[in-house]
C-alpha positions as CSV (number, residue, x, y, z in Angstrom):
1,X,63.8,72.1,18.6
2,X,67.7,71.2,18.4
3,X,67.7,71.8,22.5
4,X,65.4,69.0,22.6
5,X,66.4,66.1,20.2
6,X,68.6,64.6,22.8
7,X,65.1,64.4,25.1
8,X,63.5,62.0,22.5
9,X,66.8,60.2,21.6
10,X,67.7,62.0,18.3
11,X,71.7,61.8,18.3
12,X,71.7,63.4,14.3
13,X,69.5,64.8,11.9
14,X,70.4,64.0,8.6
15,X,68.2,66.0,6.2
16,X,65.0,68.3,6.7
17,X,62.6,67.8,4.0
18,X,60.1,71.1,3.5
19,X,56.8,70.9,2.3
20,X,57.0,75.0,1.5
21,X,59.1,78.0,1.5
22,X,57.0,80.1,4.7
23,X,59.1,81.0,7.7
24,X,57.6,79.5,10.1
25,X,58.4,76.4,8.4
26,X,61.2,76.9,7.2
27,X,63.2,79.7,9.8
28,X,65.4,77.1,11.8
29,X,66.6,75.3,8.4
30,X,70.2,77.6,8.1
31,X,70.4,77.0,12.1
32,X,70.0,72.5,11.3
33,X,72.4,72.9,8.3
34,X,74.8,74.5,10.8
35,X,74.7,71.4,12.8
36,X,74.9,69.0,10.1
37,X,71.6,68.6,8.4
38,X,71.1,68.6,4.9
39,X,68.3,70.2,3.6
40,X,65.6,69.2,0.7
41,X,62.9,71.5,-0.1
42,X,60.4,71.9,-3.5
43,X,61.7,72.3,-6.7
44,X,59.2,75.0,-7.7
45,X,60.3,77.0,-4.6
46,X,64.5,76.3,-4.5
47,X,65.0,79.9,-5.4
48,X,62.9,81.5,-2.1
49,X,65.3,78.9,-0.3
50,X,68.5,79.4,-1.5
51,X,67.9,83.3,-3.6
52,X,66.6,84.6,-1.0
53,X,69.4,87.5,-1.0
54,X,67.9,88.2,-4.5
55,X,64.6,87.8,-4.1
56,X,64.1,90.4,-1.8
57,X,66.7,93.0,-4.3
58,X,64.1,92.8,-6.5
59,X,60.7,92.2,-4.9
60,X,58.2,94.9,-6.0
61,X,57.1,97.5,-3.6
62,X,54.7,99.6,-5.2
63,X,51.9,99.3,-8.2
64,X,52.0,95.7,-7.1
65,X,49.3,93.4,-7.7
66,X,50.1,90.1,-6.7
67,X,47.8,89.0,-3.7
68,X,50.1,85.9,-2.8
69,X,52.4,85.1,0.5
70,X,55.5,85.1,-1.3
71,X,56.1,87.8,1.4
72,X,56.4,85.1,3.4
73,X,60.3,84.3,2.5
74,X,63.2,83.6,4.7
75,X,64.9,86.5,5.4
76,X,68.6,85.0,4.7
77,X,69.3,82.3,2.5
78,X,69.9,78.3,3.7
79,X,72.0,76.3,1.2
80,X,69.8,73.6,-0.2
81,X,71.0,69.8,-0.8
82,X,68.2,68.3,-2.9
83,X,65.7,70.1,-4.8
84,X,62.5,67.6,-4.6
85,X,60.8,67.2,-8.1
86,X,57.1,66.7,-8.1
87,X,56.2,63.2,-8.0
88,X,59.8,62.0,-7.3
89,X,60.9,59.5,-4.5
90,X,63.1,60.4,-1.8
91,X,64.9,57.2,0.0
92,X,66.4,57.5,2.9
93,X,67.9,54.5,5.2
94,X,65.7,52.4,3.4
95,X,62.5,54.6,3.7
96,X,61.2,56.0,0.7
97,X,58.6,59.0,0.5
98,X,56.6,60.1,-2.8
99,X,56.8,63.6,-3.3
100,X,53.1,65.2,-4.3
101,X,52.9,68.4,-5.8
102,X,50.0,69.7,-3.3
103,X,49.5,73.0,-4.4
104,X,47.0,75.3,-2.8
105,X,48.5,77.1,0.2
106,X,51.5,78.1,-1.9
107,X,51.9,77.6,-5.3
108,X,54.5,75.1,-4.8
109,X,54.0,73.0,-2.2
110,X,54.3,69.4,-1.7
111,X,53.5,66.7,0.7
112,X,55.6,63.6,1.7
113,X,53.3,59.9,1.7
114,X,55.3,57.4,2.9
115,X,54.6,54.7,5.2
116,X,55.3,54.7,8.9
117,X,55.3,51.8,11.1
118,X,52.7,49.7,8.6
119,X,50.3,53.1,8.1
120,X,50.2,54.8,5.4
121,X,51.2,59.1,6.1
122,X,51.1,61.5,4.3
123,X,53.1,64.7,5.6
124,X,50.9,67.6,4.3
125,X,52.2,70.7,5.2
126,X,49.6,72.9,5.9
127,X,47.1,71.9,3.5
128,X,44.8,70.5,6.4
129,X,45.0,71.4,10.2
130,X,41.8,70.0,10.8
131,X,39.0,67.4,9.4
132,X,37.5,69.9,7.1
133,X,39.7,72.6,8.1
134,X,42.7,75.0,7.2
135,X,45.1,77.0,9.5
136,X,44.6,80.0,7.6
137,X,42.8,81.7,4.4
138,X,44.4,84.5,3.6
139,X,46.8,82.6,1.8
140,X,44.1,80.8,-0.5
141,X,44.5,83.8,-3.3
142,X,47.5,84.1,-5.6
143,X,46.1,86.5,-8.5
144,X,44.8,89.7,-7.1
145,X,41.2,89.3,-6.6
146,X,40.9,85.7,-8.0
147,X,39.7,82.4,-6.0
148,X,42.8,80.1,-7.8
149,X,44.2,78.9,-5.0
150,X,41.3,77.7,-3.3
151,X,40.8,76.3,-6.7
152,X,44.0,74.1,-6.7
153,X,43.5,73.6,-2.9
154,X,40.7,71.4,-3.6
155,X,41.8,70.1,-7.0
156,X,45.0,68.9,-3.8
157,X,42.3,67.4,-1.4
158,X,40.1,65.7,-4.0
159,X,43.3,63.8,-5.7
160,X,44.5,63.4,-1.7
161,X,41.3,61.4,-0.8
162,X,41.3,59.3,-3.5
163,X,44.7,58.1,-2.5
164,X,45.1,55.2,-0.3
165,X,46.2,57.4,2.8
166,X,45.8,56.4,6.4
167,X,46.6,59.3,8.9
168,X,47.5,62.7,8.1
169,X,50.0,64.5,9.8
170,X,49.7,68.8,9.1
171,X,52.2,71.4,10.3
172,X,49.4,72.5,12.2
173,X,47.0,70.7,14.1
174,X,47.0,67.1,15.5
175,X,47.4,63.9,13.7
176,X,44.5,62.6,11.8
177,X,43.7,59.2,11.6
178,X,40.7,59.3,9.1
179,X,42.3,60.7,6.2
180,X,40.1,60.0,3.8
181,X,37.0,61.4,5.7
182,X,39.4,64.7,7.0
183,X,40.2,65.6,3.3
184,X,36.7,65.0,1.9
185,X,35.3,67.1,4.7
186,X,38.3,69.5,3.5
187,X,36.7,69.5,-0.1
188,X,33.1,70.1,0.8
189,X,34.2,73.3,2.6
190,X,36.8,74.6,0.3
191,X,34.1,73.8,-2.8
192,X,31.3,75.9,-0.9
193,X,34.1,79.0,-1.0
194,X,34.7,78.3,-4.4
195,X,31.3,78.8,-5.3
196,X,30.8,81.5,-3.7
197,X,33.8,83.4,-5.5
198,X,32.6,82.4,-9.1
199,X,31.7,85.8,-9.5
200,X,35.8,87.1,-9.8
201,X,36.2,84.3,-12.3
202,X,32.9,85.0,-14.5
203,X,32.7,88.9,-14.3
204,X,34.6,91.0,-17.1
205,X,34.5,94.7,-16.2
206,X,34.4,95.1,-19.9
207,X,33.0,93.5,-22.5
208,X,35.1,95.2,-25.2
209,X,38.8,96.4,-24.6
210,X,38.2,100.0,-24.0
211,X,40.2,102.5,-25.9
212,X,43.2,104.4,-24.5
213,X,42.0,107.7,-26.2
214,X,38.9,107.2,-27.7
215,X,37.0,107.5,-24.4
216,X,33.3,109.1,-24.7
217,X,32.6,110.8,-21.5
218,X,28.8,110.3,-20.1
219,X,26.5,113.3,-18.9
220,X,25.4,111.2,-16.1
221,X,22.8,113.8,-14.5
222,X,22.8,117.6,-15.1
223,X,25.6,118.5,-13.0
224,X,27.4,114.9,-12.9
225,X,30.2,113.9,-15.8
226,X,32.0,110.6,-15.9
227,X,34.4,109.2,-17.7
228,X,34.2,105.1,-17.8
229,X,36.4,104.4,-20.1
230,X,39.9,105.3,-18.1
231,X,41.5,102.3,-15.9
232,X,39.3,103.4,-13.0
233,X,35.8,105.4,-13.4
234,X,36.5,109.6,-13.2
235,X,33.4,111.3,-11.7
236,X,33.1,114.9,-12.5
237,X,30.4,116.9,-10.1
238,X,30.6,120.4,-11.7
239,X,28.6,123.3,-10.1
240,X,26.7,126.1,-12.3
241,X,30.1,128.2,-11.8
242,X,32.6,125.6,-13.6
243,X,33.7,124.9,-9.8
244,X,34.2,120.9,-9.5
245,X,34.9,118.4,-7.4
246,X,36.7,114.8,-9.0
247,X,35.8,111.5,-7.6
248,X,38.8,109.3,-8.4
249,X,41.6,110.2,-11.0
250,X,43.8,107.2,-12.1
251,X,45.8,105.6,-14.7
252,X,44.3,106.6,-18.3
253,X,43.9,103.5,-19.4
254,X,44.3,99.5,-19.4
255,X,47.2,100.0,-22.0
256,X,49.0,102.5,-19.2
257,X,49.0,99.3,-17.0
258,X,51.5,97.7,-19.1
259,X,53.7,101.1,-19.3
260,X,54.7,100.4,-15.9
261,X,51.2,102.1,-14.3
262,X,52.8,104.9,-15.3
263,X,50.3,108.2,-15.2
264,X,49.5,110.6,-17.8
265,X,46.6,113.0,-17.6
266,X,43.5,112.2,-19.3
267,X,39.8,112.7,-19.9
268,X,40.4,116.6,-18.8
269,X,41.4,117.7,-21.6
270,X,37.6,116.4,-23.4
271,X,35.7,117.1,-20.1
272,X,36.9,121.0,-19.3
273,X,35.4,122.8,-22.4
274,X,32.5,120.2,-22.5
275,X,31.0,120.5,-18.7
276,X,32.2,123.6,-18.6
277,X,34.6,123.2,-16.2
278,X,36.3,126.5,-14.7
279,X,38.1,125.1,-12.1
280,X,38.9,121.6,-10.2
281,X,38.9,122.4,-6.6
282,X,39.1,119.1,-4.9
283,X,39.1,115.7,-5.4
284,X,37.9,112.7,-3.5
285,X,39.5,109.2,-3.7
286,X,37.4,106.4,-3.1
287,X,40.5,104.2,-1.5
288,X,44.0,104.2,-1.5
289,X,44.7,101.9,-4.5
290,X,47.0,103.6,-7.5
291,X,44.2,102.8,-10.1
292,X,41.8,105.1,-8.4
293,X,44.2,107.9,-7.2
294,X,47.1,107.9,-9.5
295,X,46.4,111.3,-10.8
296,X,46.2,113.5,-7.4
297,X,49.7,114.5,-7.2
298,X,49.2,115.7,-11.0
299,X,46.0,117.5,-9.9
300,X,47.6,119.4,-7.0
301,X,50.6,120.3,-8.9
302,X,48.6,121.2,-12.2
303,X,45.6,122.3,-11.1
304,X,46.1,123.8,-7.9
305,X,43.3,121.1,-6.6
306,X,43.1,119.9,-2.5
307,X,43.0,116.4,-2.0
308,X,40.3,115.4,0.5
309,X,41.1,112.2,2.1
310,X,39.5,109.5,4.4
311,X,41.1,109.2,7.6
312,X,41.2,105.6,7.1
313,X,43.8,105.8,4.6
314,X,45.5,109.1,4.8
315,X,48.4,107.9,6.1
316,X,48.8,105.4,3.8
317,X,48.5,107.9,0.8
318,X,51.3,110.3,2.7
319,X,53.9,107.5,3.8
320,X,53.7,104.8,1.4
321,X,57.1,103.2,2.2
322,X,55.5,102.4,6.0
323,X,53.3,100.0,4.5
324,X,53.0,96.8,3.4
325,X,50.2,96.8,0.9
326,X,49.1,95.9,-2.6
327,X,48.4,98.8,-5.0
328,X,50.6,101.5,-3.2
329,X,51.1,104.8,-5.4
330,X,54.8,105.4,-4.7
331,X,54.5,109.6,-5.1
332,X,53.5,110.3,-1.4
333,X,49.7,112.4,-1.2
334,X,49.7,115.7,1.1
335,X,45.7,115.4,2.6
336,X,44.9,118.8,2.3
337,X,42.0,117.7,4.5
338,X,41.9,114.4,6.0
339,X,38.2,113.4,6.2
340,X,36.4,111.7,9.5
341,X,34.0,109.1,9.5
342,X,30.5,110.4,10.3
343,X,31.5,114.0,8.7
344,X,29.4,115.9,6.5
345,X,31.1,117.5,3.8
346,X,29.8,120.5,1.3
347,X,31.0,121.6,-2.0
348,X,28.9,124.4,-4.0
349,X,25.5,123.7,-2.7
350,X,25.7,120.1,-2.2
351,X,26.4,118.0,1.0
352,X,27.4,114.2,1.2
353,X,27.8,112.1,4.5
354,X,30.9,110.6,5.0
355,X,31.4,106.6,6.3
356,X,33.8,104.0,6.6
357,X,33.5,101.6,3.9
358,X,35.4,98.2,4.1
359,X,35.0,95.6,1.6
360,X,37.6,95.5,-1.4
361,X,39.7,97.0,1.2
362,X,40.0,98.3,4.5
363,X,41.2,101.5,3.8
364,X,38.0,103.2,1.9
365,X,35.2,105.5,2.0
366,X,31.7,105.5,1.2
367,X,30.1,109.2,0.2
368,X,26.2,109.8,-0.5
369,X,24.0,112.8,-1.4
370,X,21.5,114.3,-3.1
371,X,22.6,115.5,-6.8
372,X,19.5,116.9,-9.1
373,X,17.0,115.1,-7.0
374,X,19.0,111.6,-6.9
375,X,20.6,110.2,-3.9
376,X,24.2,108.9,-5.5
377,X,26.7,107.2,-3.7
378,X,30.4,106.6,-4.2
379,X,31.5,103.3,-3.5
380,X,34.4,103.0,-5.3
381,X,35.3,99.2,-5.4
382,X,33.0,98.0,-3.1
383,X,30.3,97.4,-5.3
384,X,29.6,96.7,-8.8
385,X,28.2,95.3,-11.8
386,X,28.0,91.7,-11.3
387,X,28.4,89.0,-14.3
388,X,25.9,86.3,-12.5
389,X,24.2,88.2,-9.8
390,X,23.2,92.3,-10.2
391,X,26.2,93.2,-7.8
392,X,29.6,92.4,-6.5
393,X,32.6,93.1,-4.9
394,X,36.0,93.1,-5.9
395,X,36.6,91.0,-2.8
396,X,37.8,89.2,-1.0
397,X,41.2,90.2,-1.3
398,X,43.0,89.5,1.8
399,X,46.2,91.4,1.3
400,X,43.8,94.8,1.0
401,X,42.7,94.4,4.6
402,X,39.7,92.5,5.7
403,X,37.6,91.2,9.0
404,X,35.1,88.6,8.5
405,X,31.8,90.9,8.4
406,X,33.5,93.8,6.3
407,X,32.0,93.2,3.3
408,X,28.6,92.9,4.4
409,X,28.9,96.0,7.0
410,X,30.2,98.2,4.2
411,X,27.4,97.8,2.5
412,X,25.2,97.4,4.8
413,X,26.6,101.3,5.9
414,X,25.3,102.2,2.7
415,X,21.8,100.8,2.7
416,X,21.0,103.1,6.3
417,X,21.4,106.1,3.4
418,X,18.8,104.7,0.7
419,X,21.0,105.2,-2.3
420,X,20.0,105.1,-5.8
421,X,22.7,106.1,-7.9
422,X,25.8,104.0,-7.6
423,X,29.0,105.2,-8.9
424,X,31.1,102.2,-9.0
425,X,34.9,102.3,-9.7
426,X,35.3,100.3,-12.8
427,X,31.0,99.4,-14.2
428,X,29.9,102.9,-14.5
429,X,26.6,104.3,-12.7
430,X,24.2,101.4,-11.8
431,X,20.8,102.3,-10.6
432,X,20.5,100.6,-7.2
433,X,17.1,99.4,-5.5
434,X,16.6,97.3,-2.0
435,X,16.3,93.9,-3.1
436,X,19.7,94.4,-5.2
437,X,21.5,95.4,-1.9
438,X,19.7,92.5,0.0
439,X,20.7,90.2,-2.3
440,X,23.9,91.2,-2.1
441,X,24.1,91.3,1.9
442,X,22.5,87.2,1.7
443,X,25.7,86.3,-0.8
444,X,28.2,88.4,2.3
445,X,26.3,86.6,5.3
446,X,26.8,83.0,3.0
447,X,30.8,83.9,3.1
448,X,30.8,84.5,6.1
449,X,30.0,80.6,6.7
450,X,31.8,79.5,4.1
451,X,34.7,81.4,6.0
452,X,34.0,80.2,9.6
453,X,33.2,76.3,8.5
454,X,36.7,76.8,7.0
455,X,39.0,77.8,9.5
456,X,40.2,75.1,12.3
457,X,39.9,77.6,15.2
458,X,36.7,79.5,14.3
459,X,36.8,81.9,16.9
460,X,40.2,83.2,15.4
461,X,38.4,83.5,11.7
462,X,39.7,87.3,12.0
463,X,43.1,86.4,12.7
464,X,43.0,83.5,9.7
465,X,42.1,85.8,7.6
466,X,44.4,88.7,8.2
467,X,47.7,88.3,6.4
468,X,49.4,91.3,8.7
469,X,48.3,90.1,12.3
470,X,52.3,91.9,13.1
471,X,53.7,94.1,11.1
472,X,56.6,96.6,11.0
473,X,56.6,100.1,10.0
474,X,58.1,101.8,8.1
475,X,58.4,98.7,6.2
476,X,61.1,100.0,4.1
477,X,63.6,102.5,4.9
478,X,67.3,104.1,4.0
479,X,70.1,103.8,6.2
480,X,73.7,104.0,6.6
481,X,76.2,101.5,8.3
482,X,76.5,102.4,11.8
483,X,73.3,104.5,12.0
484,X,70.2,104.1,14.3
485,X,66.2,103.8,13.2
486,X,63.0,102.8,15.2
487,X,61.2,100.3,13.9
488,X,57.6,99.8,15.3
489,X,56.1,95.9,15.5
490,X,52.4,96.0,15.7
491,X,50.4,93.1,16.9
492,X,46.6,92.0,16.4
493,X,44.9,90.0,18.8
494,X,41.6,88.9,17.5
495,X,40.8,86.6,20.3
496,X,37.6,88.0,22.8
497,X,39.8,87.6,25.9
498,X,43.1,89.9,26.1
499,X,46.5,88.2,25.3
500,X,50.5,88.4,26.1
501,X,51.8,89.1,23.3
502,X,56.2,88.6,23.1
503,X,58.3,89.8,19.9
504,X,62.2,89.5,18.9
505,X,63.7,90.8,16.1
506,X,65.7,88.7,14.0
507,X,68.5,91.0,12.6
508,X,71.5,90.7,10.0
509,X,74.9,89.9,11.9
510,X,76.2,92.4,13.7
511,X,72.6,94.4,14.0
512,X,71.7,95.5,17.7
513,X,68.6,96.1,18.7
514,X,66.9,98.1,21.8
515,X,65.0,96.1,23.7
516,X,65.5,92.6,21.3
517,X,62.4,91.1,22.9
518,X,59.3,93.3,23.8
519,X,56.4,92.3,25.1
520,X,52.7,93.5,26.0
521,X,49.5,92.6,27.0
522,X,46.9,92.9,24.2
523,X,43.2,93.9,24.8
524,X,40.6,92.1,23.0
525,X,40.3,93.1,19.5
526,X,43.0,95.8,19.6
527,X,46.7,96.0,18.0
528,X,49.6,97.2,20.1
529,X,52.8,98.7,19.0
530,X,56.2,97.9,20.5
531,X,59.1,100.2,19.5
532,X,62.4,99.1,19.0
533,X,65.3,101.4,18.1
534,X,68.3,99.0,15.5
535,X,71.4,100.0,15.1
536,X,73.6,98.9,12.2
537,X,76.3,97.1,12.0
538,X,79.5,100.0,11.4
539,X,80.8,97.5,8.2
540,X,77.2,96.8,7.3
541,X,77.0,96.0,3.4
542,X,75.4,98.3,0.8
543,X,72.5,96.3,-0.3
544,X,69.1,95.1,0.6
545,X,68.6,93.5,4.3
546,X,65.7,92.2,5.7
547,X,64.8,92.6,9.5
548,X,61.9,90.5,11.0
549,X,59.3,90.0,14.1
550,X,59.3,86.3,15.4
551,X,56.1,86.8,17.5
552,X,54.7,84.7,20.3
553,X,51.2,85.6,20.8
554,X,48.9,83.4,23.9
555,X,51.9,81.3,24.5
556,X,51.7,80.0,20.8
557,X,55.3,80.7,18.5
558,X,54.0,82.2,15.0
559,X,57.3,82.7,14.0
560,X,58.9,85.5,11.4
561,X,55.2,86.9,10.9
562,X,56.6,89.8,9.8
563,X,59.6,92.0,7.8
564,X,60.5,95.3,6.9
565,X,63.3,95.7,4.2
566,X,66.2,98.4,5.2
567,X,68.0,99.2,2.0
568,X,71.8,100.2,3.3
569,X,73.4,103.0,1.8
570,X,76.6,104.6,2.2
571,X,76.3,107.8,4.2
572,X,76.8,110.5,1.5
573,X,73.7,108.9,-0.1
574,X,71.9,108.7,3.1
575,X,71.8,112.0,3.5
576,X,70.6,112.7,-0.2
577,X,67.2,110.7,0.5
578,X,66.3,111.7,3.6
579,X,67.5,108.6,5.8
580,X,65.3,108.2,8.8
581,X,67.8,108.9,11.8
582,X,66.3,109.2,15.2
């Protein structure tokens, strides 16, 4: 932008006011302030301005269940000149612009109404790209599972249209000169999605507080134990030997949440003398999260017990520190088999068909079988007991992974198998009949609308709703100053026509990388990887630095989509955990 100012007759820029703390918003501000410009951003969000340094010492890696963007910070600090209180006025040469707390999109973001040559503006951010329409929705979640931010998003367009506002002017997307009829538009959309979510904010997996030892375990079917009562549901298949197989083994109990997630074993203790257990052979995770597998590395080191994993989410389990994901177990998971989609897999005299299962999350399994004359299926969080309908899903939840049909195509995976037994990950076994499932499949399919009426560009819904369309692995890693590492950018593109995609890593001073700028040609659907090997700076400080992608993808500048975090250590220490040298 500062190459072309001169083009359009700007001699100085005197301050940039920021409606929120993203990078593409905000990644030229230290560049202005370098040339002069003072900078003003939201109050609520000064600190991912100026603290950036120490957000990112102590942002959580692991066990973390926050499904916001506050990924999306600035990688280095920019000094900040004004913090802009809600409500307050900025003047400036004689203009003055309102500052509206517009939360929604982030927590604390703010719009700027002022008048400009006799109309009246409001500067929005990225509230509304569109009349009726927003740039993105995988931002619209800040709780982990919950619809709040669409919530406050149109709690911000209601108050918005009410106001007497002429033309809107987004971060994205052209000028509107109907506001009023853009933001009610806005409303009618964001309200459909809001209804459609009520079940996250009615459903209570329990109706009672369950007890962190007093846990009765349920004989489920003759040869099928559970207990319901840890964190996540334990399912127990035990053969007329004492030979068993596990279905998820977490965190013992709501109460261990608050320790930290910290494991301790549980429920085997109770379940081993009752079921007769002799030995626990293997175990099956539903998905990747640390609620459901928490306990495998307990069970392998304990119990002697493999760990059968779906392919989907096996490296995941056995390179945590790659990924950038909620509800990462930090102790890595050796896959003592890694299991394939469309794979039949037999234990003792029973055999269960192996799918893909997306919903809750990307990375998941479905499993179904016959057990004493039932046909069960383990579905983990894809499905379960529903307050105000007889099923839901823990979903969305953008940060887990998700395409717009996954939800429905999960479980519309499962129906193809005519289940009857469903045992869920948190609401016990339900008994499950067709008109259940197809009443769940007509709530996915009304999402799905909600979704695409949403989104300004609807054939990109994918891409609007995928909060890693790049990403860089391993996302964190130990090195020392003056040492090398590959970093590899992936790229989605989730247009139906291939696409030149362009990235350049942004780097502390003094970095190198090898190339800076890659660049590839993207096939419809599909994510490439460009490699890039960084070398650090020989006087590099010890401390958390961040590296980023700025990504160009079909001519269009995205910006720092994404960051991996390299923790510098001095060389001694290096060597002690394993740096990644290549």
């Amino acid at each position: 932008m500062l190459e072309h100012l001169e083009e359009l007759g700007v001699r100085q820029v005197d301050w940039v006011l920021h409606t929120h703390h993203h990078r593409d918003q905000a990644q030229g501000a230290g560049r202005l302030a370098t040339h002069g410009a003072r900078i003003g951003v939201p109050e609520r969000e000064s600190a991912l301005f100026a603290q950036t340094d120490a957000f990112w010492r102590l942002r959580k890696r692991f066990d973390d269940y926050d499904g916001s963007s506050l990924w999306n910070t600035l990688a280095r600090p920019v000094p900040v000149d004004r913090e802009l209180r809600d409500h307050a006025t900025f003047t400036w040469r004689g203009h003055e612009l309102l500052v509206q707390p517009t939360p929604g999109h982030t927590k604390g973001s703010v719009s700027f109404l002022t008048t400009v040559d006799g109309l009246a503006c409001a500067f929005t951010g990225d509230v509304i790209a569109a009349p009726g329409r927003v740039e993105s929705i995988h931002e619209l979640q800040w709780q982990y599972g919950m619809p709040d931010a669409v919530g406050a998003a149109l709690h911000t367009v209601t108050l918005l249209a009410g106001m007497p506002i002429e033309r809107l002017l987004p971060s994205h997307g052209a000028p509107m000169d109907d506001a009023p009829a853009a933001l009610r538009a806005l409303a009618g959309n964001l309200r459909a999605l809001y209804g459609l979510l009520g079940e996250m904010r009615a459903n209570r997996v329990w109706t009672t507080w369950p007890h962190s030892v007093d846990q009765p375990k349920s004989h489920v079917l003759p040869h099928l134990w559970a207990n319901t009562h840890a964190l996540s549901n334990t399912w127990a298949l035990v053969a007329d030997d004492g030979r068993t197989l596990l279905l998820d083994y977490g965190f013992p109990s709501w109460d261990h949440v608050f320790a930290d997630l910290r494991f301790v074993e549980h429920t085997l203790d109770e379940l081993i003398p009752l079921a007769g257990i002799t030995s626990i052979d293997a175990i099956i995770p539903s998905h990747y999260h640390d609620d459901h597998l928490a306990g495998v590395p307990f069970l392998q080191a304990r119990h002697g017990t493999q760990a059968w994993i779906h392919a989907s989410f096996a490296d995941i389990v056995a390179r945590p520190d790659d990924w950038k994901l909620p509800c990462l177990l930090p102790t890595p998971i050796h896959a003592d088999r890694v299991l394939e989609d469309g794979e039949r897999v037999r234990f003792g005299d029973w055999s269960f068909d192996v799918f893909h299962m997306p919903g809750h999350t990307w990375y998941a399994l479905g499993l179904v079988g016959e057990v004493d004359g039932t046909r069960i299926a383990f579905t983990g969080d894809n499905l379960l007991a529903g307050a105000l309908s007889p099923l839901r899903a823990a979903a969305p939840i953008y940060r887990n992974r998700m395409r717009l049909d996954s939800i429905r195509v999960g479980v519309e995976r499962l129906m193809a198998h005519e289940p009857e037994l469903l045992l869920t990950g948190h609401t016990g076994a339900i008994a499950v009949s067709r008109p259940m499932l197809d009443d769940f499949i007509t709530w996915a399919r009304r999402l799905e609308l909600a979704f695409t009426r949403l989104v300004a560009v609807p054939e990109l819904i994918d891409e609007a709703l995928d909060a890693d369309l790049a990403w860089i692995r391993p996302y964190r890693l130990t090195a020392a100053p003056g040492t090398e590492a590959e970093l590899v950018v992936g790229v989605t593109n989730h247009a139906l026509a291939p696409a030149e995609a362009s990235v350049t890593l942004d780097l502390p001073d003094g970095w190198m990388a090898d190339p800076r700028t890659a660049a590839a040609e993207i096939a419809a659907g599909a994510t490439a990887e460009l490699r890039f090997r960084v070398r650090l700076a020989g006087d590099a400080a010890v401390g958390r630095r961040i590296v980023t992608a700025d990504l160009v993808l079909r001519g269009r500048h995205y910006g720092q989509r994404a960051e991996a975090m390299v923790d510098v250590v001095a060389a001694t220490q290096a060597r002690e955990t394993g740096q990644r040298d290549v």
